[in-house]
N, C-alpha and C positions, 0 to 999 in steps of 0.2 A: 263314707257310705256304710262300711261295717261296723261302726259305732251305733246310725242310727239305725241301722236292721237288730240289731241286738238289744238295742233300748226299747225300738215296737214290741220283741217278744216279752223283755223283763216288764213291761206297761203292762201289756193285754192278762200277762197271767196275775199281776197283782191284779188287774181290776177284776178278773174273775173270785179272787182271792175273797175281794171285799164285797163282794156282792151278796145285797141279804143282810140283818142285822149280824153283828159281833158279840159271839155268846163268851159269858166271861173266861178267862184262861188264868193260867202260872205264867208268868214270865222269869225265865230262870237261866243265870248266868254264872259259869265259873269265874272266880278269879283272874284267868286269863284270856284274852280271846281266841287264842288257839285249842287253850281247852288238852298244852299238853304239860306235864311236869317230871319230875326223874322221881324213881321208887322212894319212898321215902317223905317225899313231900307230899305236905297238906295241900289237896284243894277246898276252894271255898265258897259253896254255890248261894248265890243270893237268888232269894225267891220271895214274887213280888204277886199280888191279886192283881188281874187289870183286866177292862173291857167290860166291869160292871154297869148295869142300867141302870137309872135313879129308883132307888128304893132298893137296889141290893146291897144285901152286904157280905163281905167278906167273911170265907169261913172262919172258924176261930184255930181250926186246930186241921192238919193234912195226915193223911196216912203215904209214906212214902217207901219204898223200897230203892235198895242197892243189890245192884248184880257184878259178878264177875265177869269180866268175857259175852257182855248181852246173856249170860247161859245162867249160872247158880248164884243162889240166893245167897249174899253173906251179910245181910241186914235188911231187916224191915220193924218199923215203928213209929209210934204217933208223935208230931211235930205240934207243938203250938205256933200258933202266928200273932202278930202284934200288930193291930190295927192291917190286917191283912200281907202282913209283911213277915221273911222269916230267913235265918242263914242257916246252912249245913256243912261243918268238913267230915273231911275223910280222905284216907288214904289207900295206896298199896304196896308192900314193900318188893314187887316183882315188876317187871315187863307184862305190859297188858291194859283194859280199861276199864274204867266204872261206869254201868250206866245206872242214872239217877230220874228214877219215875216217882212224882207225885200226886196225890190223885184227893177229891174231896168230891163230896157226891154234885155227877153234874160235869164237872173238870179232871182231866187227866193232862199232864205236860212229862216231858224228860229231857233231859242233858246227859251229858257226858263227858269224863274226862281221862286221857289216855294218859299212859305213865313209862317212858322209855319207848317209844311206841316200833322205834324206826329199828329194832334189835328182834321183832317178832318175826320167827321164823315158822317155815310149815309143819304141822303136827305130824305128817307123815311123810314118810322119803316120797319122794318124783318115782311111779313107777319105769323098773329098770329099764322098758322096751315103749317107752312114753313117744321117745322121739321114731322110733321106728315103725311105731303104728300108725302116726302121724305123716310120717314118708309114705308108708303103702297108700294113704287115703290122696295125698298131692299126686300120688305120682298114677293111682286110678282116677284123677280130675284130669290130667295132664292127655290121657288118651280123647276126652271128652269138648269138641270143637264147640267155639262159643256160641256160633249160631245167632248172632244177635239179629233180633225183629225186634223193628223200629216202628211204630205205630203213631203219627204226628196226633198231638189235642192242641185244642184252643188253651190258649196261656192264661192266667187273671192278669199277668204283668205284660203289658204291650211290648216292652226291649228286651222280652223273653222267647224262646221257642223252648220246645215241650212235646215228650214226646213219652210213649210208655214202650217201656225195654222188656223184652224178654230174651234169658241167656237162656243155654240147655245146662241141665247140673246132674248130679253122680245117679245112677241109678232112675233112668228117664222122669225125672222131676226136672223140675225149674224154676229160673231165677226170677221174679218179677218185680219190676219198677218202675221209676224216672227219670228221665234224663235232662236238662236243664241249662240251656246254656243263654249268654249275653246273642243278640242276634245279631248284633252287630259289634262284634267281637274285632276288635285287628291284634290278629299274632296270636300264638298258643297262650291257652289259658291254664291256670294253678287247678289242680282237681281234689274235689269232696265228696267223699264216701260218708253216707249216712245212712247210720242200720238203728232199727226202731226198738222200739221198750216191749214191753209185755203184753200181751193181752193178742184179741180178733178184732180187728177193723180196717176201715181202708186207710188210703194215705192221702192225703190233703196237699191239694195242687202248690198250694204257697209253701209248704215244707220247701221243697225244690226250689221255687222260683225265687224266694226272697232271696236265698244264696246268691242264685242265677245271675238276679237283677244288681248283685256287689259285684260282679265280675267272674263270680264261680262256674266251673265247669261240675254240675252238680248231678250225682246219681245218688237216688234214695230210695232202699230196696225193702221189701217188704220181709216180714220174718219167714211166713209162710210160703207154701205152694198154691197159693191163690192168688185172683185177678186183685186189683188194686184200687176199684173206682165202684164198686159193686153197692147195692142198695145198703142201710142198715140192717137189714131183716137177714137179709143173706149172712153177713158176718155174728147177726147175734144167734142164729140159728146153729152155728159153727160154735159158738161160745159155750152155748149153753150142750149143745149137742155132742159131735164127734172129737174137738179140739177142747171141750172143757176143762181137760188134764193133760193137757199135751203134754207139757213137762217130765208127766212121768212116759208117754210111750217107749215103747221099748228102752227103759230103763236099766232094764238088770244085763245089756250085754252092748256092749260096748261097738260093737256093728249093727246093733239098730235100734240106737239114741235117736230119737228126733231130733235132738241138735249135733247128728253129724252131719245131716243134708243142711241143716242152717248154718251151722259153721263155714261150708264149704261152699255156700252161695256167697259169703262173705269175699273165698277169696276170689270164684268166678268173678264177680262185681270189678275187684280190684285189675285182675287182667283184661278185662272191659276196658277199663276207665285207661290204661295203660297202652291200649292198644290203637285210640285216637288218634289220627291224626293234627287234633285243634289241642292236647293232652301234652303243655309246655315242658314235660321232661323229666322238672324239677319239683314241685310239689305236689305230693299227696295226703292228704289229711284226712284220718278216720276220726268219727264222731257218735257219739249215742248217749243216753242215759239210761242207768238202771239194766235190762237186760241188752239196750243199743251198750252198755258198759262192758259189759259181759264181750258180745262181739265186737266191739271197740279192741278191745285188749287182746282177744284169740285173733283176728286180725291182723294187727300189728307184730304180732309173733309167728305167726303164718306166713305172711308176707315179709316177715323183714328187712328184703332186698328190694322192696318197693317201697310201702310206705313210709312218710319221710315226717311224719308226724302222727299224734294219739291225743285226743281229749276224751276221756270217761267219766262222768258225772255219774255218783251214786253205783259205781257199776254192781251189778248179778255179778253171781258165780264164785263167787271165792269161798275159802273153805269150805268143799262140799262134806268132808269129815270133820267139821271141828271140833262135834262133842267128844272126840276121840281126846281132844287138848282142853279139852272144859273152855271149850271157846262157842258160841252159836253158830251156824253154818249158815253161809251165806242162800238167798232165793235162789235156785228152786226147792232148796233144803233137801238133797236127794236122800239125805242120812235118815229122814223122818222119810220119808216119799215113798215108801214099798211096799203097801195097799199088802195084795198078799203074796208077792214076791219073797223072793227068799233075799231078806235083808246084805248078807252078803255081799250077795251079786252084785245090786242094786251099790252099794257103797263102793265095790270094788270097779265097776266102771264108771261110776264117779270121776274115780282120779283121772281119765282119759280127757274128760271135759270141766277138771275145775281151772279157774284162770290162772291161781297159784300156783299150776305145772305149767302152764304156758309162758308165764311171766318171764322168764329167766331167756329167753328166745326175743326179747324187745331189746332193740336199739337207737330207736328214735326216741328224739325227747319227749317226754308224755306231760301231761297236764292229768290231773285226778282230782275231782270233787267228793267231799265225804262228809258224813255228817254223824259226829259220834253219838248223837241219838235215836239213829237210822235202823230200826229192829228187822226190816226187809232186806237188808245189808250190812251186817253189821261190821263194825270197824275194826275188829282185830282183824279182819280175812283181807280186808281191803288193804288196810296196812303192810298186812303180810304181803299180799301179791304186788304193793308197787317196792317192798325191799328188795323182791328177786329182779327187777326191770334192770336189765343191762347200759340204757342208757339215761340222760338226765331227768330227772322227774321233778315237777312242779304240784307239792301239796293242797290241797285247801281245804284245810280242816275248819270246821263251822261245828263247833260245841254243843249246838241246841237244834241243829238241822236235822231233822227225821227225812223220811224218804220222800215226803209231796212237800212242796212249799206251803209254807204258811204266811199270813199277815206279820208273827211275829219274826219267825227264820224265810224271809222269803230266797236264803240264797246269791244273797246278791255277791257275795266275795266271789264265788266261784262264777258268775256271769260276768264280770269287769272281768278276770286273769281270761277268760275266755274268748270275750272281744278284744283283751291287748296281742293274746295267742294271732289270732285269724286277722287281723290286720299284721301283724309281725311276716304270717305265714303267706298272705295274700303281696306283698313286697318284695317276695322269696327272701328274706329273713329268718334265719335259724332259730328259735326262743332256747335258753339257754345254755346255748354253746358255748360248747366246751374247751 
């Protein structure tokens, strides 16, 4: 059943992928498929025209650049191609990666290839009083009774029940969600936490339920302090309006980050889901991509004593100071983000919320998707942050994967390690124990 829940989604989102004509692209591949090498060694990216229409042709010649760390420039120059076809090495003699953008009028593509990757460490020490600022906030949740209101809906899945969750959270905000179980369930079930990506909208009844309908005891929370089921107009109004920049609210001090209340609905969720009766004991699994990545990982570090698993695709958040290491800083980029803030600030409560201080607090096995050609994420920070993880961690490095799937990277490494994950985990099955 978890197989074919996970093959609907990897379907649905190629089909959306290919919908519409296919405008010509790069297809462009390291040497290796991992896409990593030790200092020293040559990679060797082949690069290929493809997806032209009859009567196009291939440019003759590409203008491509190389970066260090996603950040500084240490080559750019004109590429000829043969019969649209074309190879490039290069190296680096340090720890770190290269990304590789090509572009011809019309077409842009990039790859990536990391060098020693698993030795990158954080550009700046873990502030001294990381963990104890961190305690004051648990332990101001801990006063804070969960209050859960339970609100039944109609299911799309008939062997589903469904219901929209509201917890109380720090500072009279709240938690708001899904909750999603098998309805005719015998015996405690394994439970999934799933925290959402970026942006204003609402959350789509099948998120929940396709879990639901594999046997999952599923809650999926939204990022915000808003309702969950609300027209589009309502959230684009939020978009375009008061939350357009959320990211940066209360940025520059570190007690009143907008992602300290979304942090900390993470772990409400998680004492929720704990606090079940039908909640078998034994699994819990946090999930998300991109900024779900982001709380995917503070999560699992928050919670340590609970969650029993971590999958992060793409995740947000890491290296909020990179350019500090001539590295690029991971989304929300807070290093750049200080409008007219006194920069400072802004960077110094950073380190409260990058995942690269939280990382080192994980002990469950993690699973991570990354894609070294990912500019909204870039892969040194992600690297960095799964070196500090204290317990087993499962790679999946994809060389040519940016941050949205495409027809040519659509991803799929990290979607198979993710369905063998959640069948492992739904069997109560340890994934690589230790």
């Amino acid at each position: 059943m978890i197989a074919s829940r996970t093959q609907t989604l990897l379907s649905l989102g190629l089909l959306a992928l290919c919908t519409g004509a296919w405008a010509a692209d790069f297809d462009i591949r390291p040497d290796r498929t991992d896409g990593i090498y030790a200092p020293g060694e040559e990679v060797t990216w082949t690069i290929e025209t493809v997806g032209l229409e009859a009567g196009e042709t291939a440019p003759a010649a590409v203008k491509y650049t190389l970066k260090s760390n996603g950040l500084d420039t240490v080559k750019e120059a004109s590429l000829p191609l043969n019969d649209g076809k074309a190879s490039l090495t290069a190296t680096r003699e340090d720890a770190g990666t290269l990304l590789l953008t090509v572009e011809a009028p019309g077409i842009k593509a990039l790859s990536g290839a990391a060098f020693d990757p698993r030795t990158l460490e954080p550009v700046l020490p873990r502030p001294a009083d990381f963990d104890t600022f961190w305690a004051a906030k648990l332990k101001e949740l801990d006063a804070i009774p969960l209050n859960p209101q339970l609100t039944p809906e109609d299911s799309p899945k008939p062997q589903v029940e469904l219901w929209q969750l509201t917890l109380d959270n720090i500072r009279d905000t709240e938690v708001h969600g899904q909750l999603a179980r098998p309805k005719d369930a015998k015996g405690k079930l394994p439970a999934m936490l799933i925290v959402q990506w970026a942006g204003v909208y609402p959350l789509n009844k099948d998120w929940a339920c396709g879990y639901a309908n594999d046997g999952w005891l599923v809650l999926n929370i939204i990022a915000h302090d808003l309702p969950i089921y609300e027209k589009a107009d309502y959230y684009n109004e939020l978009k375009d309006g008061a939350l357009k920049a959320y990211p940066t609210i209360g940025n520059d001090d570190r007690e009143t980050s907008y992602f300290l209340r979304m942090y900390l609905s993470c772990v409400q969720a998680v004492r929720y889901l704990t606090s079940r009766e039908d909640w078998n004991g034994e699994t819990l699994v946090v999930r998300g991509g991109s900024q779900g990545g982001l709380q995917t990982l503070v999560t699992a570090a928050l919670c340590s004593d609970t969650v029993t698993a971590a999958i992060a695709s793409i995740p947000a958040g890491c290296d909020a100071n990179g350019p500090v290491g001539g590295r690029a800083p991971g989304w929300p980029r807070w290093y750049y983000a200080t409008g007219d803030k006194d920069p400072e600030k802004v960077r110094q409560a950073a380190e409260y919320y990058d995942v690269v201080n939280f990382a080192s607090e994980i002990r469950c096995p993690t699973l991570i998707g990354m894609g070294l050609a990912d500019v909204t994420c870039p892969a040194p920070g992600v690297f960095t942050a799964a070196n500090q993880i204290q317990g087993p961690v499962e790679l999946v490095v994809m060389p040519s994967a940016g941050h949205k799937a495409t027809k040519l990277n659509p991803r799929t490494e990290f979607y198979t390690a993710e369905k063998a994950w959640l069948a492992q985990l739904q069997k109560g099955e340890v994934p690589l124990k230790q």
